[in-house]
N, CA and C of each residue as an Amber inpcrd file, in Angstrom:
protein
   225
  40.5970000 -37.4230000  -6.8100000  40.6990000 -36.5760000  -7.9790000
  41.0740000 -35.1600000  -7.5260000  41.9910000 -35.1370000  -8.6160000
  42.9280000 -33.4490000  -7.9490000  41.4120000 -31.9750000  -8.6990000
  41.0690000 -31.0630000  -7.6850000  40.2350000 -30.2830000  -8.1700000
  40.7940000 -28.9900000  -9.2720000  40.1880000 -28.8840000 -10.4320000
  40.8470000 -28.0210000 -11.0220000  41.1690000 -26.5550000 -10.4470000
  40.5140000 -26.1470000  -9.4660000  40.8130000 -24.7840000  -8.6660000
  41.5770000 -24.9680000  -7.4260000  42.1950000 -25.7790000  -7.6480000
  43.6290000 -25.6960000  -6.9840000  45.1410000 -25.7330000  -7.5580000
  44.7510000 -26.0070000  -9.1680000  46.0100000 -26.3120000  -9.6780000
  46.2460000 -24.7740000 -10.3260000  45.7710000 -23.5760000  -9.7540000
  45.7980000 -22.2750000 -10.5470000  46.8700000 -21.4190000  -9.6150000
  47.3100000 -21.0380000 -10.4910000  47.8960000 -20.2780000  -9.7590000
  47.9500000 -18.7880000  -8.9870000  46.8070000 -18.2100000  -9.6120000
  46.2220000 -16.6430000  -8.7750000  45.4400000 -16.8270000  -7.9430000
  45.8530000 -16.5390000  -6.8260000  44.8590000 -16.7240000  -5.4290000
  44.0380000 -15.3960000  -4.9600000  42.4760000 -15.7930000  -5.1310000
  41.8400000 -14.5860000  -4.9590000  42.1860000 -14.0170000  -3.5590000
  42.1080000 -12.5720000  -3.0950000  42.9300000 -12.6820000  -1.8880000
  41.6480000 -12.5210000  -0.7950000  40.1020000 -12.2980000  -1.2400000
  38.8560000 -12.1020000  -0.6610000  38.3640000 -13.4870000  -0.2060000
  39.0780000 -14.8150000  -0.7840000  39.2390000 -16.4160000  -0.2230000
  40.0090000 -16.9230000   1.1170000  41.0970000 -15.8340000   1.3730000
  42.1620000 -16.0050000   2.2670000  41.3660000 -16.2440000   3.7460000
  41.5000000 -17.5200000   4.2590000  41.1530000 -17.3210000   5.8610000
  42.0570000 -17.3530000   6.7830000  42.6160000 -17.0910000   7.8650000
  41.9580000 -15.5120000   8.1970000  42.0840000 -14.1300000   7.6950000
  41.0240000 -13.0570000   7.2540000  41.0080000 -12.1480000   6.5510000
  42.8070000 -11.4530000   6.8100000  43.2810000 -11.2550000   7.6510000
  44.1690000 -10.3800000   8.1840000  45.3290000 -11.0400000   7.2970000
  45.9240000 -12.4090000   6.7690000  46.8420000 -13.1260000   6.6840000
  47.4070000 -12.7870000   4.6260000  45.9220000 -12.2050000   4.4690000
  46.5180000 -11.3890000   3.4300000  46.5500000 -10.1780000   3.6940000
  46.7580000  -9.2490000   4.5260000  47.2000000  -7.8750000   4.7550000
  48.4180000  -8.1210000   5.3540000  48.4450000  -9.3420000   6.1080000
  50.1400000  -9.2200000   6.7040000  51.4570000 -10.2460000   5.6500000
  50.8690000 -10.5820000   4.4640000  51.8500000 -10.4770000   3.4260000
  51.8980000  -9.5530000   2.8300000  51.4550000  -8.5650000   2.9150000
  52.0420000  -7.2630000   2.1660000  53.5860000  -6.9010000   2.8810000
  54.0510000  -7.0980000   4.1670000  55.2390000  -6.8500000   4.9580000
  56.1620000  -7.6880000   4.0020000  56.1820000  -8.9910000   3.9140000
  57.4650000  -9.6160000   3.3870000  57.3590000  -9.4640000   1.8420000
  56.5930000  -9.2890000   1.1000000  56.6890000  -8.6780000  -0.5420000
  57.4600000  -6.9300000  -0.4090000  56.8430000  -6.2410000   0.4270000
  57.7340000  -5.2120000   0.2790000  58.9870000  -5.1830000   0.8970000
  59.1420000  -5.8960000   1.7970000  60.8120000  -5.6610000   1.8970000
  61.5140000  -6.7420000   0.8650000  61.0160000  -7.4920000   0.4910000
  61.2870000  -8.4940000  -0.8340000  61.9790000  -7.2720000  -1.9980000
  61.0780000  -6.6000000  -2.2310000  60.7350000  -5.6880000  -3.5730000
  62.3970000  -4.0230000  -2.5380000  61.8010000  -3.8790000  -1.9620000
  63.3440000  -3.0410000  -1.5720000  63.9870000  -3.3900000  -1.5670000
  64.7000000  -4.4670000  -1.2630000  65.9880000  -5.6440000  -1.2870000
  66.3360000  -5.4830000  -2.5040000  65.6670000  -6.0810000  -3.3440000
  65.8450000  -6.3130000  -4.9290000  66.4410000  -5.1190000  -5.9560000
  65.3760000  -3.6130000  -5.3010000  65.7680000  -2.5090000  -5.3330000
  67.3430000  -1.8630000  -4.8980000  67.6170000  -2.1550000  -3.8060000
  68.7890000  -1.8200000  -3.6660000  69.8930000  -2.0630000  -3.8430000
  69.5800000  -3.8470000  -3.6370000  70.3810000  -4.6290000  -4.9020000
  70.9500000  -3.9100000  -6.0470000  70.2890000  -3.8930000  -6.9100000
  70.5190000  -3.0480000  -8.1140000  71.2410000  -2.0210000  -8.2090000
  70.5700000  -1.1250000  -7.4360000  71.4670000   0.0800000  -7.1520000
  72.2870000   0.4150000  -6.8090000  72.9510000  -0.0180000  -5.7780000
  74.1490000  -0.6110000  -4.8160000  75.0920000  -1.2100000  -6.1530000
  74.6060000  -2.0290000  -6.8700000  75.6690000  -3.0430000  -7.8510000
  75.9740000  -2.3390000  -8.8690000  74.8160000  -1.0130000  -9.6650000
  74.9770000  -0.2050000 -10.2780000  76.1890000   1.0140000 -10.1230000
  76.1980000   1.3830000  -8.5030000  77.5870000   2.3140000  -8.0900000
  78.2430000   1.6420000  -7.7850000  78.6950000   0.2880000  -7.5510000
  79.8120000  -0.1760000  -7.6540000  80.4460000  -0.5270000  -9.2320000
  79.7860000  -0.9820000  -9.9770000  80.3390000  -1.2550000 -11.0670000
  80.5460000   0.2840000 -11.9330000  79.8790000   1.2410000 -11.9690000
  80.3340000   2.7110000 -12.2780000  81.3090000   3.4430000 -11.7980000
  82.1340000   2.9400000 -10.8920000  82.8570000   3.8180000 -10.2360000
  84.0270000   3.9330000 -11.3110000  84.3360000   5.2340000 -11.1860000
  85.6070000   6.0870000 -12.0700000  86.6510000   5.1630000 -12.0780000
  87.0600000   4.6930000 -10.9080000  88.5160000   3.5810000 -10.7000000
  88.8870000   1.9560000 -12.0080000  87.2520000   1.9250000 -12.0440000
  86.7280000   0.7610000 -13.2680000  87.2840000   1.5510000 -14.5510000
  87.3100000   2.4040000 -15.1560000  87.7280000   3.2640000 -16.3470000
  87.0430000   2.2530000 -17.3790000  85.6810000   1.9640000 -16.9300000
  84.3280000   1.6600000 -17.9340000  84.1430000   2.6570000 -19.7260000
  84.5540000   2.3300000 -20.1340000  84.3020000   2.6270000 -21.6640000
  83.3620000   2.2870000 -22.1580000  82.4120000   3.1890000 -22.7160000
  81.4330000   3.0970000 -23.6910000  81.5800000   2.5810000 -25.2990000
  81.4200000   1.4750000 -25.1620000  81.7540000   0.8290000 -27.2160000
  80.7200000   1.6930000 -27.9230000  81.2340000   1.8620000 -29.4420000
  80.7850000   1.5040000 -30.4350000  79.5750000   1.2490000 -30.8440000
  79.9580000  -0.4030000 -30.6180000  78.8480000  -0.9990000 -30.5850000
  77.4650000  -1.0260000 -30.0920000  77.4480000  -0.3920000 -29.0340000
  77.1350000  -0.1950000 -27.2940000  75.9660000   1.0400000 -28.3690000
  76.6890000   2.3280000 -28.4670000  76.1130000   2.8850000 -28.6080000
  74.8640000   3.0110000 -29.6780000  75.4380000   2.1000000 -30.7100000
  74.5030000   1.9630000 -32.0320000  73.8020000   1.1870000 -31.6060000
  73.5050000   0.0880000 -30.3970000  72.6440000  -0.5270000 -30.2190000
  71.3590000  -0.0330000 -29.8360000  71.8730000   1.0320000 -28.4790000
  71.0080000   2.0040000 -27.7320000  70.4040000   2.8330000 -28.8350000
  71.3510000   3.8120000 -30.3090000  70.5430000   4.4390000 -30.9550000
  69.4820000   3.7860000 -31.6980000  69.3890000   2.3690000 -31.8210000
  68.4790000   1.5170000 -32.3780000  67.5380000   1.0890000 -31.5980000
  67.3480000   0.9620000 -30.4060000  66.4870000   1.0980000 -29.6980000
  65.6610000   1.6960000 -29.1480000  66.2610000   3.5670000 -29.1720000
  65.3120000   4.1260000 -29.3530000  64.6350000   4.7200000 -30.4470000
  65.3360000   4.4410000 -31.4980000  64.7680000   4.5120000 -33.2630000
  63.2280000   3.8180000 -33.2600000  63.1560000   2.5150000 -32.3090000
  61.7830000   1.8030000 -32.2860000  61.3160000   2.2640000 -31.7060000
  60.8420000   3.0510000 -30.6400000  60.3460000   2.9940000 -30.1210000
  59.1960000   4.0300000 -30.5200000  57.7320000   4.1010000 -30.1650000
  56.9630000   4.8430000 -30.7010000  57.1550000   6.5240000 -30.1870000
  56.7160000   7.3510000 -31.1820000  57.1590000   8.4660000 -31.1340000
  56.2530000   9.1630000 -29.9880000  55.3000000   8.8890000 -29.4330000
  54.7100000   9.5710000 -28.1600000  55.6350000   8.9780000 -26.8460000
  56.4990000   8.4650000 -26.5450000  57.1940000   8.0680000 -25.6600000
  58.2080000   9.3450000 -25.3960000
């Protein structure tokens, strides 16, 4: 019989043996999480560049003014 506290998926990290093996996944989540980061950013100045002659629609814009129309006014 499969135990129900294994089929969960949040792992307390004060369970981990040996103690150290959750301090040394903090290394591959953060370079995970910068990757992902730069990713973005990197793909963001390439696709902005002036040479693209990227146009702003219309459409584009009334969407954005509707989006921040919702949004609550302490923001």
């Amino acid at each position: 019989m499969v135990d129900a506290y294994r089929d969960t998926f949040l792992v307390n990290p004060g369970s981990i043996d040996p103690w150290w093996l959750a301090i040394l996944a903090i290394l591959p989540a953060l370079l995970a999480t910068i990757l992902v980061f730069l990713d973005q950013q990197i793909t963001a100045v390439i696709v902005n560049r002036k040479e693209h002659k990227l146009k702003v629609s219309q459409r584009q814009l009334i969407d954005v003014n509707q989006t921040l129309e919702r949004l609550p006014a302490g923001l």
